[in-house]
C-alpha positions as a Markdown table, in Angstrom:
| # | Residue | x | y | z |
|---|---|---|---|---|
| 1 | Unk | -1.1 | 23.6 | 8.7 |
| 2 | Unk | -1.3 | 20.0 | 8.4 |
| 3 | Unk | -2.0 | 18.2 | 12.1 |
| 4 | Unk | -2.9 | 15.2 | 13.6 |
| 5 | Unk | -4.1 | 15.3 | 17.2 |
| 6 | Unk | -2.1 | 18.2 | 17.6 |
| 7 | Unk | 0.8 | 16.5 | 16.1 |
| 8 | Unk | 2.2 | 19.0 | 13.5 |
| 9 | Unk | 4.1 | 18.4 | 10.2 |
| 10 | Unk | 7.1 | 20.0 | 9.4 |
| 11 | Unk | 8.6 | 20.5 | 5.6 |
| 12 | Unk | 11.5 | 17.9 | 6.4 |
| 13 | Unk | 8.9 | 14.9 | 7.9 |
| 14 | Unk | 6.3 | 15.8 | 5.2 |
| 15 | Unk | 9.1 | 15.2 | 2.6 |
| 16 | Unk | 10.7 | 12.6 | 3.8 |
| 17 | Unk | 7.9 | 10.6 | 4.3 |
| 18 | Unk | 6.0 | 11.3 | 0.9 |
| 19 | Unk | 10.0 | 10.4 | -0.4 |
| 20 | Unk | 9.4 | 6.7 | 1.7 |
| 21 | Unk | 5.9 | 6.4 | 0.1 |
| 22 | Unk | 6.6 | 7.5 | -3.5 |
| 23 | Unk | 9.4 | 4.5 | -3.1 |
| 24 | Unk | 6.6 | 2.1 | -1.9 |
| 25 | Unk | 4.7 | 3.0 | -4.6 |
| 26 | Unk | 7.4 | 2.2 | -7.2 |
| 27 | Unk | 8.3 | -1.3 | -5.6 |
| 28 | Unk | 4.7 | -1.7 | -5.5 |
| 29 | Unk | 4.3 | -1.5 | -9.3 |
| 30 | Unk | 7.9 | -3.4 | -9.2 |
| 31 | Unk | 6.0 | -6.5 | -7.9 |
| 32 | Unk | 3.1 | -6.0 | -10.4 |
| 33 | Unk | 5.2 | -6.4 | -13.3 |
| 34 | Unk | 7.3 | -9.5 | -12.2 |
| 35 | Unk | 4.0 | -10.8 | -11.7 |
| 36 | Unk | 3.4 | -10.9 | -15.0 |
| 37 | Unk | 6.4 | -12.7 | -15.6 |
| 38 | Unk | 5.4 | -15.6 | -14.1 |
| 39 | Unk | 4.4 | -18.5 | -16.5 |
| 40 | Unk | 0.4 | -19.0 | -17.6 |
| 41 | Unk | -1.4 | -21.6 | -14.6 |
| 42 | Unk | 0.8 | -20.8 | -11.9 |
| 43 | Unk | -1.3 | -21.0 | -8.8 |
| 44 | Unk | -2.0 | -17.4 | -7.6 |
| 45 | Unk | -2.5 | -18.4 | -4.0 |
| 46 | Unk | 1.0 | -20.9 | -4.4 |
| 47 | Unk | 2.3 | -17.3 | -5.2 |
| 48 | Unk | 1.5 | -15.2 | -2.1 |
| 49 | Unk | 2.8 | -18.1 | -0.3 |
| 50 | Unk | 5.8 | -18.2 | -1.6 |
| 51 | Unk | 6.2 | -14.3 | -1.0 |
| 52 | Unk | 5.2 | -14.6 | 2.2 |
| 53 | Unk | 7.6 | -17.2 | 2.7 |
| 54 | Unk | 10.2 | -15.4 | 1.2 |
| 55 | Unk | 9.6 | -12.2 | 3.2 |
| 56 | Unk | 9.3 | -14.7 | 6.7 |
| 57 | Unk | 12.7 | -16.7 | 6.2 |
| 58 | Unk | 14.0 | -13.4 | 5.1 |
| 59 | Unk | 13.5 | -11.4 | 8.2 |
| 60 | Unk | 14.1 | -14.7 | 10.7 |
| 61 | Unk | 18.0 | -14.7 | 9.2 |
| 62 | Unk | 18.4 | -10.9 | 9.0 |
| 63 | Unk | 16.7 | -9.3 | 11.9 |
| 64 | Unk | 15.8 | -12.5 | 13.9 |
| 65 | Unk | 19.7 | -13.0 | 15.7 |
| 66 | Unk | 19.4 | -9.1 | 16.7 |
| 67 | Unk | 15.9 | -8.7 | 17.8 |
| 68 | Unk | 15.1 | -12.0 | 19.4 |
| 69 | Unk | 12.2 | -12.1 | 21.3 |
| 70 | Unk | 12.0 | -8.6 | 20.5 |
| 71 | Unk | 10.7 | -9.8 | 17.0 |
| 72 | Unk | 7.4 | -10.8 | 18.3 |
| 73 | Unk | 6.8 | -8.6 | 21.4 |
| 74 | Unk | 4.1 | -6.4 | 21.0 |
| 75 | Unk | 1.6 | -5.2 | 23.7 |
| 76 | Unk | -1.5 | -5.0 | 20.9 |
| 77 | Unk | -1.7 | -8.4 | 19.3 |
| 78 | Unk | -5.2 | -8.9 | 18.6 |
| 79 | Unk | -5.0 | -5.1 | 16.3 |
| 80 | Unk | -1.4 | -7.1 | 15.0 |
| 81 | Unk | -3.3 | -10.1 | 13.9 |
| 82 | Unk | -6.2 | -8.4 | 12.2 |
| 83 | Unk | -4.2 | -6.2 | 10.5 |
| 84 | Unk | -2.0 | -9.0 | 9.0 |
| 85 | Unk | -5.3 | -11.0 | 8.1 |
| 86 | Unk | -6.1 | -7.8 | 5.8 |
| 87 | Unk | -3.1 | -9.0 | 3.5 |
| 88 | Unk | -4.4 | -12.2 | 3.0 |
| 89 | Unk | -7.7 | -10.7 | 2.4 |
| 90 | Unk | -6.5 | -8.5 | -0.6 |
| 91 | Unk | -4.8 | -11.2 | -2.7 |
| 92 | Unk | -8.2 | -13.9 | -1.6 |
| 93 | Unk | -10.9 | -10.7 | -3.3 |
| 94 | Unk | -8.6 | -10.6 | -6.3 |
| 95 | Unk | -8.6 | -14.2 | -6.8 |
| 96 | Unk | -12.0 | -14.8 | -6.4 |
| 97 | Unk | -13.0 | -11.3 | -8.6 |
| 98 | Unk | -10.7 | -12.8 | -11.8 |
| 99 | Unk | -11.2 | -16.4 | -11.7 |
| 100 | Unk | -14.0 | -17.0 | -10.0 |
| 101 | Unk | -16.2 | -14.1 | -10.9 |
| 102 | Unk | -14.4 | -14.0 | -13.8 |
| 103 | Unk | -14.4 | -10.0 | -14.2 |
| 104 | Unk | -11.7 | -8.4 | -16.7 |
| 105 | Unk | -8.5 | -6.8 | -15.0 |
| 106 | Unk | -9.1 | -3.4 | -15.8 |
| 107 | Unk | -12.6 | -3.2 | -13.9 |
| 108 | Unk | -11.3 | -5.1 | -11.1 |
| 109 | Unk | -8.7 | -2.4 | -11.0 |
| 110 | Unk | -10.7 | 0.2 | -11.2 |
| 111 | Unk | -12.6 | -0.8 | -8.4 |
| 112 | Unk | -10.2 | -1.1 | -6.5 |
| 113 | Unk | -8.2 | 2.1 | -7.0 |
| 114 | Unk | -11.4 | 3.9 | -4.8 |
| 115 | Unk | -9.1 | 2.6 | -2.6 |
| 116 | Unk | -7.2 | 6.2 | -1.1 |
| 117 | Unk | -10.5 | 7.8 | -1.1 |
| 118 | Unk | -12.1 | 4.8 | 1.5 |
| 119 | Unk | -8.1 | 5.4 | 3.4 |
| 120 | Unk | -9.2 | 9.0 | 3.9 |
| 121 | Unk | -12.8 | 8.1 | 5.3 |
| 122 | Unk | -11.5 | 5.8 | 7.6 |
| 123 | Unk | -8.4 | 7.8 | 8.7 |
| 124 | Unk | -11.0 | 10.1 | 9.4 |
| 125 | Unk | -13.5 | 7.2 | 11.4 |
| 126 | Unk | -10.7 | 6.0 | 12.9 |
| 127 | Unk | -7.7 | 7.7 | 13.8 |
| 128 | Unk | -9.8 | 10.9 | 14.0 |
| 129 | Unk | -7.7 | 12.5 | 11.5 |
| 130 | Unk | -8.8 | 16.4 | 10.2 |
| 131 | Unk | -9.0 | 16.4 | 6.3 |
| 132 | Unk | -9.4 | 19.6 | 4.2 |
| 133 | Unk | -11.9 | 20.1 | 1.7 |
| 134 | Unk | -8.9 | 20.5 | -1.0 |
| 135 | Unk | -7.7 | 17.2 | 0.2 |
| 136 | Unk | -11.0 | 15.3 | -1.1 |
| 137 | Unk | -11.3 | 17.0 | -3.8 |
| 138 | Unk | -7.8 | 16.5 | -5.3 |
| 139 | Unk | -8.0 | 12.7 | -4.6 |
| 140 | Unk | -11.3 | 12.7 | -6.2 |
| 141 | Unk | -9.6 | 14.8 | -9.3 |
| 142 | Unk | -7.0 | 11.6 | -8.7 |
| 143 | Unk | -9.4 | 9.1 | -9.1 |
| 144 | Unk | -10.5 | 10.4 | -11.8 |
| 145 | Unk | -7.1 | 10.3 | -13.7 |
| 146 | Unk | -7.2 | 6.8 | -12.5 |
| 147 | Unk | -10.3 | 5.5 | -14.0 |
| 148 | Unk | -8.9 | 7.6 | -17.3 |
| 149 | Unk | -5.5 | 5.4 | -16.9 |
| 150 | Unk | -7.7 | 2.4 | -16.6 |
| 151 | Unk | -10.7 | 2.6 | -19.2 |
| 152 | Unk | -13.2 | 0.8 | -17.1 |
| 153 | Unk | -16.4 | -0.7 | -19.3 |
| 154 | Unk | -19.8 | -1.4 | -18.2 |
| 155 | Unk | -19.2 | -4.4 | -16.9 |
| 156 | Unk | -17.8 | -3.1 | -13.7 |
| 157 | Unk | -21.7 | -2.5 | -13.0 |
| 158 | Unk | -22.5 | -5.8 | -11.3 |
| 159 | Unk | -22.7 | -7.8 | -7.5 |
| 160 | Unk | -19.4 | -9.0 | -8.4 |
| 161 | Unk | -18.0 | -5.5 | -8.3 |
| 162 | Unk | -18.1 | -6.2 | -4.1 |
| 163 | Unk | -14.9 | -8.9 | -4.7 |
| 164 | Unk | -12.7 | -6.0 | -5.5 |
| 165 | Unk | -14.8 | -3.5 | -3.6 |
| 166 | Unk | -13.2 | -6.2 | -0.5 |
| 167 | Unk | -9.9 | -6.0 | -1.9 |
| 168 | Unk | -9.7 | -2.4 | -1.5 |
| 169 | Unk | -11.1 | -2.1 | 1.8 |
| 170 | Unk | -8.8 | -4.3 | 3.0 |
| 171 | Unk | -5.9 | -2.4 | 1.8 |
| 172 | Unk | -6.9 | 0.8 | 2.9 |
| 173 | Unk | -7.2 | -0.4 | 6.4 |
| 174 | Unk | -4.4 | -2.1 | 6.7 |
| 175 | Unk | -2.7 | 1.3 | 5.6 |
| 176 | Unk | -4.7 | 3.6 | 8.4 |
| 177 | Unk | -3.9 | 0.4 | 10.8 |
| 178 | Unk | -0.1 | 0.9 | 10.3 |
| 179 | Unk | -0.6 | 4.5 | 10.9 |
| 180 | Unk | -2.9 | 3.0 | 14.4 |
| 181 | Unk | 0.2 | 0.7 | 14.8 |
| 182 | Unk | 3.1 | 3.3 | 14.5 |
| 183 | Unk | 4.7 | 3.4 | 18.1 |
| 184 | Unk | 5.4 | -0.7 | 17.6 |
| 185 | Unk | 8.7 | -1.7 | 16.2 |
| 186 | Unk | 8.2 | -1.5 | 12.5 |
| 187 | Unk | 10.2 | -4.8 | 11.9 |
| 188 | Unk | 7.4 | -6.2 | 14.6 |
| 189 | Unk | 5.0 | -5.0 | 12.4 |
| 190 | Unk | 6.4 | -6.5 | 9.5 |
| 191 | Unk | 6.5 | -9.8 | 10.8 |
| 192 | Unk | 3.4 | -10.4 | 12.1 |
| 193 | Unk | 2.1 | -9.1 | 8.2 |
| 194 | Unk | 3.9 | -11.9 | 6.8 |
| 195 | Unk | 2.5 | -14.1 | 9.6 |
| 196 | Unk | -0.9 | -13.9 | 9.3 |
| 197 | Unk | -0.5 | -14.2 | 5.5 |
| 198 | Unk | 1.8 | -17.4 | 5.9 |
| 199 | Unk | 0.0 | -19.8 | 8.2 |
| 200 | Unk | -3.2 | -19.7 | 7.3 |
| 201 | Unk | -1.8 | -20.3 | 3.6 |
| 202 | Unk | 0.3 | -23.1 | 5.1 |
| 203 | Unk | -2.8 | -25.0 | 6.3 |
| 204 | Unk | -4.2 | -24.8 | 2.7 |
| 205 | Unk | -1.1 | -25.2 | 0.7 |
| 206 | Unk | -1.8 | -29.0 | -0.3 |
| 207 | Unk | -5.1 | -27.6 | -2.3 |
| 208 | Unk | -3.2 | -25.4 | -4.0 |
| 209 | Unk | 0.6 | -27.1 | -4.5 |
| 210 | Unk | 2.2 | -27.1 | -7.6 |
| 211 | Unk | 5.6 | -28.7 | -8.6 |
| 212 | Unk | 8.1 | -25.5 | -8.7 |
| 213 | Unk | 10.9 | -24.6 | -11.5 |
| 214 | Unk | 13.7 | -22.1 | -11.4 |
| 215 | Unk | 11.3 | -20.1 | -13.9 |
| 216 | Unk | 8.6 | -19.8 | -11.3 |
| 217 | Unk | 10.6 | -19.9 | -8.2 |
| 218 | Unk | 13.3 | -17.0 | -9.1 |
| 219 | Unk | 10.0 | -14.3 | -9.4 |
| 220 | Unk | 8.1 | -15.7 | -6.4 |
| 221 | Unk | 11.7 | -15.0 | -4.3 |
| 222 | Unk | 12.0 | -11.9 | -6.1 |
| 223 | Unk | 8.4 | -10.4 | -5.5 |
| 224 | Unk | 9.1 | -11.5 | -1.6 |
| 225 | Unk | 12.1 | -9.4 | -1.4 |
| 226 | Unk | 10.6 | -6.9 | -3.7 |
| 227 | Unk | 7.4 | -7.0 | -1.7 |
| 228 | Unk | 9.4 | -6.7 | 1.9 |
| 229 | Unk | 11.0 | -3.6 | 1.2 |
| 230 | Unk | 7.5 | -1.9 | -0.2 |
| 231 | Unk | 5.7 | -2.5 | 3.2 |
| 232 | Unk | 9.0 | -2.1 | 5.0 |
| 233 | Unk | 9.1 | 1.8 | 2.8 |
| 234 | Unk | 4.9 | 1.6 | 3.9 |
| 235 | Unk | 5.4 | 1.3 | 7.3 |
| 236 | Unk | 7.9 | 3.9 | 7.9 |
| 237 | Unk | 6.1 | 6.4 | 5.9 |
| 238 | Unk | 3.1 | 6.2 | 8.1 |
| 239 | Unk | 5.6 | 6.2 | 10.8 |
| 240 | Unk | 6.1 | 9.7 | 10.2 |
| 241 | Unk | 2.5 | 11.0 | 8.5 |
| 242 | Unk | -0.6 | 11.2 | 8.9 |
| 243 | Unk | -2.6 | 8.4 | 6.6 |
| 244 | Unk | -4.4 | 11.2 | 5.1 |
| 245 | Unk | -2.1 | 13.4 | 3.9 |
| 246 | Unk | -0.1 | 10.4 | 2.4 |
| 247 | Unk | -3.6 | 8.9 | 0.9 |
| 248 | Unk | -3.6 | 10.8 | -2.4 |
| 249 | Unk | 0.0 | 10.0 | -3.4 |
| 250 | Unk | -1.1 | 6.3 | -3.4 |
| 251 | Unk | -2.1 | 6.7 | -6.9 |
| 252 | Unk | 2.1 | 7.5 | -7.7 |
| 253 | Unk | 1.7 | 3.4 | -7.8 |
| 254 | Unk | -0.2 | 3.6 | -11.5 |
| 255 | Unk | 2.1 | 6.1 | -12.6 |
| 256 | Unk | 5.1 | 4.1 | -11.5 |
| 257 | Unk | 3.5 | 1.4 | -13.1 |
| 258 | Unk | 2.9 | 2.8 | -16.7 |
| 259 | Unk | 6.7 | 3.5 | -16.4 |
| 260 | Unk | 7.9 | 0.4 | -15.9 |
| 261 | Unk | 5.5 | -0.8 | -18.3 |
| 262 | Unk | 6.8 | 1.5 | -21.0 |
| 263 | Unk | 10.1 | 0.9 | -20.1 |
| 264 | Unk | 9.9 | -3.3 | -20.8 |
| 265 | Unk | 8.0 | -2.1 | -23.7 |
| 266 | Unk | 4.9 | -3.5 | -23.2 |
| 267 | Unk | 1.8 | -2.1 | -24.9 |
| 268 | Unk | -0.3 | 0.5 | -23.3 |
| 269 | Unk | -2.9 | 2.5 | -24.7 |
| 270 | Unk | -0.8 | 5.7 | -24.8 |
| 271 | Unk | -3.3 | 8.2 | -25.5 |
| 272 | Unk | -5.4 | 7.4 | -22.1 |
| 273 | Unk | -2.5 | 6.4 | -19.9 |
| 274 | Unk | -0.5 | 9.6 | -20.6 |
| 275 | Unk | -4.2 | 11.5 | -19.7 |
| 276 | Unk | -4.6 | 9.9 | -16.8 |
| 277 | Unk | -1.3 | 9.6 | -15.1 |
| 278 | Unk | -1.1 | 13.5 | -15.9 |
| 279 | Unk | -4.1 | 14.2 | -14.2 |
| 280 | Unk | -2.7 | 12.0 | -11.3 |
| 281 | Unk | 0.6 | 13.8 | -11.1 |
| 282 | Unk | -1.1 | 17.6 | -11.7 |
| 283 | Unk | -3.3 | 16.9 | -8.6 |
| 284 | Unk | -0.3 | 15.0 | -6.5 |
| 285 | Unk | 1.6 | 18.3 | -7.5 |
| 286 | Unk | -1.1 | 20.4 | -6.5 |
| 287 | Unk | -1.3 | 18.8 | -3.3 |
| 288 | Unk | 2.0 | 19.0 | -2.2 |
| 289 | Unk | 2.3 | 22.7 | -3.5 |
| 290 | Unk | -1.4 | 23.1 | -0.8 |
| 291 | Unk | 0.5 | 21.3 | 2.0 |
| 292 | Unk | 3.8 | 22.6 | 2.6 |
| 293 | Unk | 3.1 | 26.5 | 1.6 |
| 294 | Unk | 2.9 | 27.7 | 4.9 |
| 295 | Unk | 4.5 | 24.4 | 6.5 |
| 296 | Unk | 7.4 | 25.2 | 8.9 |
| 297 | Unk | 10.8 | 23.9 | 7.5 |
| 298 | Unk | 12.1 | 22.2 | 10.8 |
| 299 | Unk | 9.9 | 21.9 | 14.6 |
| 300 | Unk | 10.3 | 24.4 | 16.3 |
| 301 | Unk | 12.6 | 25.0 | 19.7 |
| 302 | Unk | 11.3 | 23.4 | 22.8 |
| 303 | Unk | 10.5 | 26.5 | 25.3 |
| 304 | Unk | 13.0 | 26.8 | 28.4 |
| 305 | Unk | 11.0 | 26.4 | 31.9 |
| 306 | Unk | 12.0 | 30.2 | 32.6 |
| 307 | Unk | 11.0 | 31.3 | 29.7 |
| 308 | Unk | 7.7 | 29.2 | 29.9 |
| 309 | Unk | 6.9 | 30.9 | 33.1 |
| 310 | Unk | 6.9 | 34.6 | 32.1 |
């Protein structure tokens, strides 16, 4: 039975949260693809801060006339503001890794996608989580399928493989930090993400300004709404798991992401990418099938005091 300091998972949580994650991963892959729509030369860093922006001014005129001060109140600040940091961290790695180390997108991707692996270690490290042996080795069986899906080459072998190496850290603990972070308001949460993203960004944005048409601003708004409701789905997820039970099902991103793909008809090498997101799904399946076969449907009755006594 899956636990976490004693805290035990019933059927109903399990599924509803990996049902919150597995709609993460699709708005994930969501923001991925309008990415791609944006024109050739638009400034990547321009980009986060418009979805950053977006997500900000978004949440001041929605949540900001019924939460207040309540928006910002949060008795662990310093673990807030590192953890929003993190987001800024993951899109500065990828930068660097493609433009400045100038290393093909498919090993940078493949680097990174160690990443639920490195969110079970440190679930482990840090929140003191249990993990099962089957649990490693199906995300490992996962990771595989994902370096299928991804075709890395041999130039993934080199000092700049540390860029993306960064990237992933980053995102895996900013994933076992909003598990760390779950008894905060997840709207506080989401704020101070955006926050620490936004200002450094707005100290810089002079270096990195460029004039803005309705064919690069109406992506950049959409991937900030797009991108709010993935880490809004994120955060309530962990809410209501453990990080390492949800780690595996991470890689439902790439299989939501050969979808899309597919869909818009964009090429993919079919042959590999049908491989590996099988592989991925087989071992997500076999997961899921692990946790919940002798997994209580519903918690069970608190014990009268009476009863307790005898």
């Amino acid at each position: 039975m899956i636990s976490d300091h004693g805290e035990h998972l019933t059927r109903s949580r399990y599924f509803y949260a990996l049902g919150l994650l597995l709609l993460s991963s699709l708005l994930w892959a969501s923001v991925e693809v309008l990415g791609e729509l944006l024109p050739p030369g638009t400034s990547p860093y321009q980009t986060v801060w418009m979805r950053y922006f977006t997500h900000l001014l978004f949440m001041l005129v929605v949540f900001g006339p019924r939460f207040r001060t309540r928006l910002v109140r949060t008795s662990r600040l310093k673990l807030q503001l590192f953890r929003s940091l993190l987001m800024l961290g993951m899109p500065f790695f990828y930068i660097q890794a493609i433009l400045s180390a100038h290393m093909t997108l498919k090993n940078v991707n493949a680097i990174f996608w160690i990443a639920p692996l490195l969110v079970i270690g440190l679930a482990v490290f840090i929140l003191r989580e249990p993990v099962s042996p089957n649990r490693w080795f199906a995300t490992l069986i996962a990771c595989g399928g994902a370096m299928i899906l991804l075709r890395p080459d041999r130039g993934i072998i080199t000092i700049n493989a540390l860029l993306p190496l960064g990237m992933a850290l980053c995102f895996s603990l900013y994933r076992v930090l909003t598990r760390e972070l779950r008894t905060d308001n997840s709207i506080t949460n989401l704020f101070y993400t955006a926050f620490g993203v936004f200002f450094p960004l707005t100290l810089l944005i002079p270096l990195f300004w460029q004039s803005l048409t309705l064919e690069t601003l109406m992506p950049m708004v959409t991937i900030g709404l797009v991108g709010f409701a993935a880490l809004f789905f994120v955060d309530k997820a962990y809410e209501a798991a453990p990080a390492s039970v949800l780690a595996p099902f991470i890689y439902s991103e790439l299989i939501c992401y050969v979808v899309l793909r597919l869909f818009l008809g964009h090429y993919l090498p079919l042959g590999s990418s049908l491989l590996g997101a099988t592989i991925l799904f087989a071992a997500c399946l076999y997961l899921v099938y692990s946790d919940t076969r002798n997994m209580p449907r519903h918690a069970p009755l608190p014990v009268s005091g009476s009863a307790a006594g005898n």
